[in-house]
C-alpha positions as CSV (number, residue, x, y, z in Angstrom):
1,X,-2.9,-29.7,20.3
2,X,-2.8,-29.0,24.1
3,X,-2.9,-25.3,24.8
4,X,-0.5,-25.6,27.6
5,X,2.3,-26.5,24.6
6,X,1.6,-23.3,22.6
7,X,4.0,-21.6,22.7
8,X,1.7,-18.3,21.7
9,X,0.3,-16.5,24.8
10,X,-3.4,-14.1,24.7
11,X,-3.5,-10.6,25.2
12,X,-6.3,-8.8,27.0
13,X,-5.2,-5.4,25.8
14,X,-5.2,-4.3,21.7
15,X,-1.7,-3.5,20.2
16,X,-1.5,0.4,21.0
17,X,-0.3,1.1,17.1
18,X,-3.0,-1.1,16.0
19,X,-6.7,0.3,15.3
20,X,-8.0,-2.2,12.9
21,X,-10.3,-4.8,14.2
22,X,-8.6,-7.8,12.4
23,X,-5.3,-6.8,13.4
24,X,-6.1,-6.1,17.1
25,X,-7.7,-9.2,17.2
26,X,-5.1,-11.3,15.3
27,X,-2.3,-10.2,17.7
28,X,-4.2,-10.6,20.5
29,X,-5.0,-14.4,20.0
30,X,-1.8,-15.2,18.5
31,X,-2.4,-15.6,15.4
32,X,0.0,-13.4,14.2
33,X,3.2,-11.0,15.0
34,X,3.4,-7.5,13.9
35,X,7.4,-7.2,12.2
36,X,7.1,-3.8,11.1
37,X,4.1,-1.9,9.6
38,X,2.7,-3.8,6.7
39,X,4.5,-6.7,7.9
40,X,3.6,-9.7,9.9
41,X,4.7,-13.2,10.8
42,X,2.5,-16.1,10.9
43,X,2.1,-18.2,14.2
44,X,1.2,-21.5,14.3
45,X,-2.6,-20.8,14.5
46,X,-2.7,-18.2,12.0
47,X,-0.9,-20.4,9.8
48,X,-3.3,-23.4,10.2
49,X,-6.1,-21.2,9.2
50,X,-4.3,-19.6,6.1
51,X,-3.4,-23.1,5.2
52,X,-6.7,-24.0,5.2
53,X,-7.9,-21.2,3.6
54,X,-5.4,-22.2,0.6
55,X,-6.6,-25.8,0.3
56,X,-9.7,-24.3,-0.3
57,X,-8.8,-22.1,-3.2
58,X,-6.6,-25.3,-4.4
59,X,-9.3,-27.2,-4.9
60,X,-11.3,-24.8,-6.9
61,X,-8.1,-24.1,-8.9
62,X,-7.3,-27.8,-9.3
63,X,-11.1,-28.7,-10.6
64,X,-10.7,-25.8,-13.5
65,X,-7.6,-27.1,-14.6
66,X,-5.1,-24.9,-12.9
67,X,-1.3,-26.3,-12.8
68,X,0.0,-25.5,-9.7
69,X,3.4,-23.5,-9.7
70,X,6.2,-21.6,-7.3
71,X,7.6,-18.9,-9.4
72,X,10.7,-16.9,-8.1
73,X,10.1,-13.8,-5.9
74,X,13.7,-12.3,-7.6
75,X,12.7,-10.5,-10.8
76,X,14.4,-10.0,-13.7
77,X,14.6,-6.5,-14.6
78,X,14.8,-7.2,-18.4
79,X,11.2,-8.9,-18.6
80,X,9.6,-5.8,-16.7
81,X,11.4,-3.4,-18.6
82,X,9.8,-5.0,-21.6
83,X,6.6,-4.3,-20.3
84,X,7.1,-1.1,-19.6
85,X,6.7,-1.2,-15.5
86,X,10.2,-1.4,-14.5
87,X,10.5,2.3,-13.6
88,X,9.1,3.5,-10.3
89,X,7.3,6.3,-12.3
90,X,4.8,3.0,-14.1
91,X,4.8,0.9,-10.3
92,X,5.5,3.1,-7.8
93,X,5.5,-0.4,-5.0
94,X,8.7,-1.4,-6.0
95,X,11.4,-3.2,-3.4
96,X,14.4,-3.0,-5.7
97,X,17.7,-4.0,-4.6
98,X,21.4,-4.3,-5.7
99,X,23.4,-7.1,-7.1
100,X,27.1,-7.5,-5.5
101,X,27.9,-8.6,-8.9
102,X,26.5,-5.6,-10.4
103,X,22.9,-5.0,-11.9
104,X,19.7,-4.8,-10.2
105,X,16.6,-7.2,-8.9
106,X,13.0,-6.5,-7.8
107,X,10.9,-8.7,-5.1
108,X,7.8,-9.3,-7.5
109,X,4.5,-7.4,-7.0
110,X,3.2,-9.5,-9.4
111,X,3.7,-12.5,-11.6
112,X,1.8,-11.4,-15.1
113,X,6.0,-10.6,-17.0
114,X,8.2,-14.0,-15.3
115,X,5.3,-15.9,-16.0
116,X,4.4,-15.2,-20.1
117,X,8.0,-15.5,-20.4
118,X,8.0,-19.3,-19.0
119,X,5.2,-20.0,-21.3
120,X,6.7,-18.8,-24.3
121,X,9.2,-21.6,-24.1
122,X,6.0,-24.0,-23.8
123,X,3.7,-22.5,-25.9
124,X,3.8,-22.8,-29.9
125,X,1.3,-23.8,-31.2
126,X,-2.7,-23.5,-31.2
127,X,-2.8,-27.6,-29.8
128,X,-1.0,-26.1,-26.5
129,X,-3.9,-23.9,-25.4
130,X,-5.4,-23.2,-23.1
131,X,-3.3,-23.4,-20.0
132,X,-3.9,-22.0,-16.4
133,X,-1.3,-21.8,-14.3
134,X,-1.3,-20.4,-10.8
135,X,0.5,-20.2,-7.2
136,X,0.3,-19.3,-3.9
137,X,3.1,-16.8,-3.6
138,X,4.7,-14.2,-1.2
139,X,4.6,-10.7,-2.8
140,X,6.2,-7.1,-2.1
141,X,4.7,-3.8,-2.5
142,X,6.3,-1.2,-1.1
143,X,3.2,1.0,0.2
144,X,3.0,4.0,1.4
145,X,0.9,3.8,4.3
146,X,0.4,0.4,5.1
147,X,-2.9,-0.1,6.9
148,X,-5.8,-2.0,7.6
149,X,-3.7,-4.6,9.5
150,X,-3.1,-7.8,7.4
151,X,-5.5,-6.6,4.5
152,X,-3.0,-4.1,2.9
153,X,0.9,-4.7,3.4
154,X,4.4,-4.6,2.2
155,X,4.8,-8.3,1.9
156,X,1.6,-10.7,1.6
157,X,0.6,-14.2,0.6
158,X,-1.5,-14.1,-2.5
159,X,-2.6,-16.6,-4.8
160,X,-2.6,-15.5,-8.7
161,X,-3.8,-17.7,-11.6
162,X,-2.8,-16.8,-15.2
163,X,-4.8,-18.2,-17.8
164,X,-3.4,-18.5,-21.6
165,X,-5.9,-18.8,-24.6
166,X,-6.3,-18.6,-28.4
167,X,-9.3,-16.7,-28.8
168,X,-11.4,-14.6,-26.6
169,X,-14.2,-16.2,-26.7
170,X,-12.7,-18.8,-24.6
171,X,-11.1,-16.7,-22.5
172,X,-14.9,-15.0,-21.8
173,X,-16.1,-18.7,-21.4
174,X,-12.7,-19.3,-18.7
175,X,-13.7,-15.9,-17.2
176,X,-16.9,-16.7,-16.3
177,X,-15.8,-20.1,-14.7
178,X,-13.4,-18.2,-12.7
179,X,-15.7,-15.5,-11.5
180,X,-18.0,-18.7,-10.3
181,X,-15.0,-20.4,-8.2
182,X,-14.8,-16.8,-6.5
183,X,-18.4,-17.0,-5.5
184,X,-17.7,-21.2,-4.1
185,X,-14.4,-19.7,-2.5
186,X,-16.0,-16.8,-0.3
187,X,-19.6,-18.6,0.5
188,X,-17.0,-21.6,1.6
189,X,-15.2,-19.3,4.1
190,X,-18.3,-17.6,5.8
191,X,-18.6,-14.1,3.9
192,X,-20.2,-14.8,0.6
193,X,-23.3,-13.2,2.0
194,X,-21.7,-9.9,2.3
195,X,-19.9,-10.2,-0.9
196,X,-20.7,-8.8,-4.5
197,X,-18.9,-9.4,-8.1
198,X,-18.5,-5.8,-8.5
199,X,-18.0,-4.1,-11.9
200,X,-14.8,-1.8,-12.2
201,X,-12.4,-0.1,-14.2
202,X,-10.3,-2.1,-16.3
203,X,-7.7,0.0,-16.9
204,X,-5.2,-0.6,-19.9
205,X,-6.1,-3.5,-20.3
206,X,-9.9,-3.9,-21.0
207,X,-13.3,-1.7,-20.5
208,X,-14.3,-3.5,-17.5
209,X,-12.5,-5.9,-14.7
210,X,-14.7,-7.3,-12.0
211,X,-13.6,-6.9,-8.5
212,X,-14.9,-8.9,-5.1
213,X,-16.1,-6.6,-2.9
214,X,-17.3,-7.8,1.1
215,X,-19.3,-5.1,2.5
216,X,-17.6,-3.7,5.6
217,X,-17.7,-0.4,7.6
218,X,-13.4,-1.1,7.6
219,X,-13.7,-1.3,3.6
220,X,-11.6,1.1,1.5
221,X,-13.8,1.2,-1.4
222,X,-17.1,2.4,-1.9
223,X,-19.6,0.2,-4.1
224,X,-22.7,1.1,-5.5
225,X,-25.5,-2.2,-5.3
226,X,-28.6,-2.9,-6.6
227,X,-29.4,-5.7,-4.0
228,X,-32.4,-7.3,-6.0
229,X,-30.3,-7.5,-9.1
230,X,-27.1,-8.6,-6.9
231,X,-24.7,-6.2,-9.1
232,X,-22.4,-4.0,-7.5
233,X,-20.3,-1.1,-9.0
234,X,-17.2,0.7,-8.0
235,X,-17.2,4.1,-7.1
236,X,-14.5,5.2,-10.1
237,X,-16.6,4.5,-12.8
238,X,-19.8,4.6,-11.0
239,X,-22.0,7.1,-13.5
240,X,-25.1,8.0,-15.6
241,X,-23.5,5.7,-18.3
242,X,-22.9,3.1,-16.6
243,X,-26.5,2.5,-14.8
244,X,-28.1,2.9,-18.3
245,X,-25.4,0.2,-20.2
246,X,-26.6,-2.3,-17.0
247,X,-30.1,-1.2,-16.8
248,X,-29.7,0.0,-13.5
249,X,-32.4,2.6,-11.8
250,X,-30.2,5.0,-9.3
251,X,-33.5,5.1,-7.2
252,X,-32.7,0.9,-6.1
253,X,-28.7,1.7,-5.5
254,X,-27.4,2.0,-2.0
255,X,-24.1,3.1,-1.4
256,X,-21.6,0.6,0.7
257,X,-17.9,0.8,2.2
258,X,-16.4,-2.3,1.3
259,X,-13.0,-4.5,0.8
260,X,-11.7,-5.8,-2.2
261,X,-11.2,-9.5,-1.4
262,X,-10.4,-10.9,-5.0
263,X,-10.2,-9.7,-8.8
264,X,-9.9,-11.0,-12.2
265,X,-8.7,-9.4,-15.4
266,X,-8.9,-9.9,-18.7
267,X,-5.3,-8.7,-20.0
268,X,-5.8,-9.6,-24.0
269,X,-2.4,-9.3,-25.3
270,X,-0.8,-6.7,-23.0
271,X,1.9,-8.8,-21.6
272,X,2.2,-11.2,-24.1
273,X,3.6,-8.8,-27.0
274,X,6.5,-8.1,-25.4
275,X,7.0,-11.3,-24.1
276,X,7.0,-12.8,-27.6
277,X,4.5,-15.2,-26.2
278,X,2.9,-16.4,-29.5
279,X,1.2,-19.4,-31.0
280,X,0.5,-20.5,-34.7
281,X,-3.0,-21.3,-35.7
282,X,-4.3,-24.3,-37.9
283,X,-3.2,-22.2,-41.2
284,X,0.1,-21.6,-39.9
285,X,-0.4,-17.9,-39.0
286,X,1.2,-16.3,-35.6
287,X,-0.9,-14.8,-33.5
288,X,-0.2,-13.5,-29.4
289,X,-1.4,-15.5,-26.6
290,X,-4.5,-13.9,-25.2
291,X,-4.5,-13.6,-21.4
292,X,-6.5,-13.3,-18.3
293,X,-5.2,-13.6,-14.3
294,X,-7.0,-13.5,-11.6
295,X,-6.0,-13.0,-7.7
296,X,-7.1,-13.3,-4.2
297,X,-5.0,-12.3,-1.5
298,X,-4.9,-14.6,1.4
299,X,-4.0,-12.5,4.5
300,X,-6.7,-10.1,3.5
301,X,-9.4,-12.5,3.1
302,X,-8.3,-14.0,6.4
303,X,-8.3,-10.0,7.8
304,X,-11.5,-9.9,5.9
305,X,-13.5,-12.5,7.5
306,X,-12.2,-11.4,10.8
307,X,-13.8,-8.1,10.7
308,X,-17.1,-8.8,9.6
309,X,-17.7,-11.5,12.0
310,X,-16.1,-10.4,14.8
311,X,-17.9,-9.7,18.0
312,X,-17.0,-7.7,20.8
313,X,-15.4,-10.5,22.9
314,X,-13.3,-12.0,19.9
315,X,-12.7,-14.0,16.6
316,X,-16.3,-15.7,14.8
317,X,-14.5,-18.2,12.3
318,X,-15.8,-20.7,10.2
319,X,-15.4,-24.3,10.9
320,X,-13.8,-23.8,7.0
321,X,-10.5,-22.0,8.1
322,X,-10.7,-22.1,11.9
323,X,-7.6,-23.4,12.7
324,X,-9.3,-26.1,14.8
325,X,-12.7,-27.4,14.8
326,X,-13.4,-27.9,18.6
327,X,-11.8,-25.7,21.3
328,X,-12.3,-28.4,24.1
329,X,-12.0,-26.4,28.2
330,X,-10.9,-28.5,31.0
331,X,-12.7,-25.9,34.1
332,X,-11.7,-27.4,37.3
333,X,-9.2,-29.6,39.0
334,X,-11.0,-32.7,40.1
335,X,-9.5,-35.9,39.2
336,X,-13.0,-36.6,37.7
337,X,-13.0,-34.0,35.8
338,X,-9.5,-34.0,34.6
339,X,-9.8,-37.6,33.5
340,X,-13.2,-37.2,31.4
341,X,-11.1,-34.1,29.8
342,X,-8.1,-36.2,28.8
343,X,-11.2,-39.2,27.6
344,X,-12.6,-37.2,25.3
345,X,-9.0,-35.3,24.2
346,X,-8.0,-38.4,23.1
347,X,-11.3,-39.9,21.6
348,X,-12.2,-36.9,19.2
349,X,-8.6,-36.9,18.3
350,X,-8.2,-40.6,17.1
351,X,-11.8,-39.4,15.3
352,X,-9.9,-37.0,12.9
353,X,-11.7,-34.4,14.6
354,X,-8.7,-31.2,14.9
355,X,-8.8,-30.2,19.0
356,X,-7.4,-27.7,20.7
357,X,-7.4,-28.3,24.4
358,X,-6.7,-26.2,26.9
359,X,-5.9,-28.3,29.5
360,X,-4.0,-24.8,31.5
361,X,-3.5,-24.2,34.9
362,X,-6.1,-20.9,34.4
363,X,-9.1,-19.8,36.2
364,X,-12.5,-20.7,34.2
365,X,-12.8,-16.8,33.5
366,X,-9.6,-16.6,31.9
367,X,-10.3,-20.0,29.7
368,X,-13.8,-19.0,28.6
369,X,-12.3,-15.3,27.5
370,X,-9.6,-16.9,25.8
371,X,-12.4,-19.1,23.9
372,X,-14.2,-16.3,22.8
373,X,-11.6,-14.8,21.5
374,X,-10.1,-17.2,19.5
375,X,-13.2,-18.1,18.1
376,X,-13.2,-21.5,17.2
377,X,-16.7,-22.7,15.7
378,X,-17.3,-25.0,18.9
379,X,-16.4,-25.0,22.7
380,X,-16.9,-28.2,24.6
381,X,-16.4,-27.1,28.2
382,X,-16.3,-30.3,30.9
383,X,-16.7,-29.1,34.5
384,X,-17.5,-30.8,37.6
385,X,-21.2,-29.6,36.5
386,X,-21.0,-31.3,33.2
387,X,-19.2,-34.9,34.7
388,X,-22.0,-34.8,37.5
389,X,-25.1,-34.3,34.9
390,X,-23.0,-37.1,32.0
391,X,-23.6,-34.3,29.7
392,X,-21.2,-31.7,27.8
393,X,-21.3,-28.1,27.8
394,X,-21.2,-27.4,23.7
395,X,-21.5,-23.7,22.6
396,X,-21.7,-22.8,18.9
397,X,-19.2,-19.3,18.8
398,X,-20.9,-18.5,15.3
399,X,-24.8,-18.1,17.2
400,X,-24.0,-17.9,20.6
401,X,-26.3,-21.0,21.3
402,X,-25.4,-23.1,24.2
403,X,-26.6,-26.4,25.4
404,X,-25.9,-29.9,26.6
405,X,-25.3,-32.6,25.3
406,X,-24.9,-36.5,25.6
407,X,-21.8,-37.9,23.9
408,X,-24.0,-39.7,21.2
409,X,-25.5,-35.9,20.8
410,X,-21.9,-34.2,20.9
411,X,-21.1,-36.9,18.1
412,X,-24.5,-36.0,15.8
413,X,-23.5,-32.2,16.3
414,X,-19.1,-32.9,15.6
415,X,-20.9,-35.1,12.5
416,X,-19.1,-38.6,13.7
C-alpha cells in the first residue's frame, strides 16, 4: 500500500479524553477511531492487524478440532431466562432492546445459552462427542465505566470456543490442550514473556478457572507469581490455603499489576441443564453434556501488546500482527532516489513481502516520526545517502538496531 492513498492521517498530539497508552497510540496512528467511550471503529490498519491476530488464533483452533461458526448477536430472551441471567440483577452488561412486534432482544455478552441450544438439536448420543465449536464474534456489554481504551468496552471482537464432552476426564484432557494453544497464541504475538496461566476463581461453575494474565503497570488485576515455578495467582483468591494446596512459599511471591488477555472455564453442566442438551451413553442412559469455553478478546490483546511494547516515540509490533511487514521511506526528491524507491516498491511486493510505502510529499522528520510510531517491525529508508553508498538503510523498530545493507543482505534479513 502507498501511504499517500491512505486515507488515515497521524496525529502528533494524544486524544485529550484518552489517557491510556494503547488508545493514545491507536488513534494517533490510525489505527482506530474513537465512536463513543467503549467504542471504536477499526481503520484499515488496525483491521489488518486484528485480522492477523485472528488467523493466528484460527489456526490453533482449527489444529484442535475447532468448527468454526457465526452465531447471531440478537438473543433470545427465552434461552437466557432459562439460565437464569436474563434479569439485569444476574448480568448487569445488558443492551436490551424492544421489538416493534412486541417482546424483547439482547446483543449477546456471551455465547455459552444460543449455543448449547444449537447443539442439542445435534447432539444425542455418546458417538457425537466431543465437539468444539467456536467464533470470532462482536459482543456487547454495557459497562459502566469503559476504560483502558480498546481493552475494556461496550462492544468488542472476541473469539469464544465452546467445547462439548461426555466425561470430565476428557474435558480435563481438552482443557489442558487449550490452555497450551493460549501459551503458542500469546508467545506468537510478542507477549508470551510477560504472560502467566494464572489460577482464579471459578465461580459457579468450578473451584478453579485459569485466567491469562500479561504483566503490565496499565493491568487491572493484581497477580501473585512464583517466577521459578511460573504459576501465578489472582488477587481474589489469593490466600494461606491456596499457597499450601500449590506448594507455594509466600517468601518467593511477588506481587504484579496485570491484564487479563484470555480465560478458559470448565462449566460442567451449568448451561447444559437447562438447555436440555443431553446425550445417551453405550447402555442407553441420559446423561447432560459436560462443557468447557474458553475466550480471548481480540481488541484487548491488540491494546495489550501495545502497551507493553510501546516506546516513547510509538507502536513496537510484531512482525506477527503488524499490519505490514516493511515500512519502506522514500527521503528526498531526486529522480535517483525516487526511482530506486518505486524498484524496490515493486520488487518486495511481487515477493509476497506486505509494504507500506510512504512515498508522501513530507519532510524526512515528519516520515521517520510517522515510522516510529506506527511501528512496523522494519523500516527500509532509501535516501540520496543510501542510492550513493548502493546500500539500504534497514532499522529493526523491535531493538532499535540500525544498519546497511546490500540488497542480497536486505533479502537474508526480509527471509527471501
Amino acid at each position: 500500500m502507498r501511504q499517500s492513498t491512505l486515507f488515515t492521517k497521524t496525529r502528533k498530539e494524544a486524544p485529550k479524553d484518552e489517557v491510556s497508552t494503547n488508545a493514545q497510540l491507536l488513534v494517533r496512528a490510525g489505527f482506530i477511531h474513537k465512536e463513543i467511550a467503549g467504542v471504536y471503529s477499526l481503520l484499515p490498519l488496525g483491521l489488518r492487524s486484528i485480522k492477523k491476530i485472528e488467523n493466528i488464533i484460527r489456526t490453533e483452533m482449527n489444529t484442535l478440532g475447532g468448527q468454526e461458526v457465526e452465531l447471531s448477536a440478537l438473543q433470545n430472551r427465552e434461552h437466557w431466562e432459562a439460565s437464569g441471567r436474563w434479569s439485569d440483577e444476574a448480568m448487569d452488561v445488558w443492551f436490551k432492546t424492544e421489538l416493534n412486534s412486541g417482546g424483547q432482544v439482547g446483543l449477546a455478552p456471551t455465547h455459552e445459552e444460543p449455543l448449547s441450544s444449537i447443539m442439542a438439536d445435534h447432539i444425542q448420543s455418546y458417538r457425537d462427542l466431543p465437539k468444539y465449536v467456536y467464533q470470532f464474534q462482536t459482543k456487547y456489554r454495557n459497562e459502566l465505566r469503559p476504560k483502558s481504551g480498546i481493552m475494556r468496552g461496550r462492544e468488542f471482537l472476541m473469539k469464544d470456543l465452546y467445547s462439548f464432552h461426555s466425561v470430565v476426564e476428557d474435558l480435563d484432557v481438552f482443557y489442558e490442550k487449550m490452555s497450551d494453544a493460549y501459551t503458542r497464541i500469546f508467545d506468537v504475538c510478542g507477549i508470551g514473556h510477560l504472560t502467566y496461566k494464572t489460577i482464579a476463581s471459578g465461580g459457579s461453575f468450578s473451584k478453579f478457572s485459569h485466567e491469562f494474565q500479561t504483566v503490565s503497570e496499565a493491568g487491572e488485576d493484581i497477580i501473585y507469581v512464583d517466577e521459578a515455578r511460573k504459576i501465578a495467582i489472582n488477587k481474589e483468591i489469593y490466600g494461606d490455603d491456596i499457597l499450601t494446596e500449590l506448594g507455594l512459599d509466600r517468601r518467593n511471591i511477588k506481587e504484579h499489576k496485570a491484564i487479563e488477555v484470555g480465560n478458559i472455564f470448565k462449566l460442567g453442566s451449568r448451561f447444559s441443564e437447562p438447555m436440555s442438551l443431553n446425550y445417551t451413553d453405550e447402555a442407553s442412559a441420559e446423561h447432560f453434556v459436560i462443557m468447557g469455553s474458553y475466550g480471548i478478546g481480540l481488541g484487548r490483546l491488540l491494546g495489550t501488546v501495545v502497551e507493553v511494547l510501546a516506546d516513547d516515540k510509538g507502536m513496537k509490533l510484531p512482525k506477527s500482527i503488524a499490519p505490514f511487514e516493511v515500512h519502506l521511506v522514500s527521503i528526498g526528491s531526486g529522480d535517483k532516489v525516487l526511482a530506486e524507491s518505486e524498484r524496490i516498491y515493486r520488487l518486495l511486493t511481487e515477493m509476497g513481502v506486505e509494504v507500506l510505502f510512504d512515498d508522501r510529499d513530507k519532510t524526512a522528520g515528519e516520515k521517520l516520526a510517522d515510522a516510529d510510531l506506527l511501528g512496523l517491525p522494519t523500516r527500509i529508508v532509501i535516501s540520496e545517502k543510501t542510492v550513493a553508498s548502493d546500500t539500504f538503510e534497514a532499522k529493526d523498530r523491535m531493538t532499535g538496531e540500525t544498519s546497511f545493507l546490500t540488497e542480497g543482505e536486505l533479502m537474508n534479513l526480509l527471509g527471501r
